[in-house]
N, C-alpha and C positions, 0 to 999 in steps of 0.2 A: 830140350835137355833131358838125358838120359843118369840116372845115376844105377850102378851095381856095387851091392854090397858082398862082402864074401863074411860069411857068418863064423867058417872055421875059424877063419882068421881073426876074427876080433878075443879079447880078453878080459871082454868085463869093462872097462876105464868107465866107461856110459857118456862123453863127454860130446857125442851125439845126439845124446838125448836130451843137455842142455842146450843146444846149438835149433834143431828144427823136431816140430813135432810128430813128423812121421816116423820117429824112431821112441820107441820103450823100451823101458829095462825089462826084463827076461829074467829076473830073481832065481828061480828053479834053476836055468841052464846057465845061469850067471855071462849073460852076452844080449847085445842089442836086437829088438824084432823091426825090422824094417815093415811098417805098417802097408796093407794093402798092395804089396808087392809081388810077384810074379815069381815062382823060381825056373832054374834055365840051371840046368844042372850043378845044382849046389849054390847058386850065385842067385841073390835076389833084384830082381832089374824093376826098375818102378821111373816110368816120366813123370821129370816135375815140372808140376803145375808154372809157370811163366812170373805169377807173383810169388812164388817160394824159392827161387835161384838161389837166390842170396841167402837163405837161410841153408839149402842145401850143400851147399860153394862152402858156406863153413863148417858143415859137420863134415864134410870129405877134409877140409883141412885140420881138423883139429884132432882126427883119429891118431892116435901112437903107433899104429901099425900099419897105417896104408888099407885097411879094409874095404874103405869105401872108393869107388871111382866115380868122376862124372864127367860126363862126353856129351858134346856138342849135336845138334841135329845130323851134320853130319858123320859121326860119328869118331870126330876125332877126341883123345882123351884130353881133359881137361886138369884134373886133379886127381893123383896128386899130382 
């Protein structure tokens, strides 16, 4: 499982950051850091680990704007 975050697009809510802990709040730029992630032009792509789905599955569902996505091995999109 792949998730990609788009950073523009987030706004602050942080309600990712309750959800799994690869996400921090970003206080300075007031937006979420997707931890240990990769960026891919402007887009932070980070594999999750097999025992963290479920924690990721919910911070892609619980964003207000659609920022995060997560796609399948084979790369179909899961969420949103």
């Amino acid at each position: 499982m792949r998730i990609e975050y788009d950073r523009d697009t987030c706004i602050g809510i942080y309600q990712c950051v309750d959800e799994w802990s690869q996400f921090e709040k970003d206080m300075d730029a007031g937006k979420a850091e997707l931890l240990d992630a990769d960026e891919d032009d402007g887009t932070f792509v980070l594999e999750v680990p097999e025992s963290e789905e479920f924690d990721a599955e919910m911070a892609a569902r619980v964003c207000p704007v659609d920022a995060i996505a997560l796609y399948d091995d084979d790369g179909e999109q899961l969420v949103p």
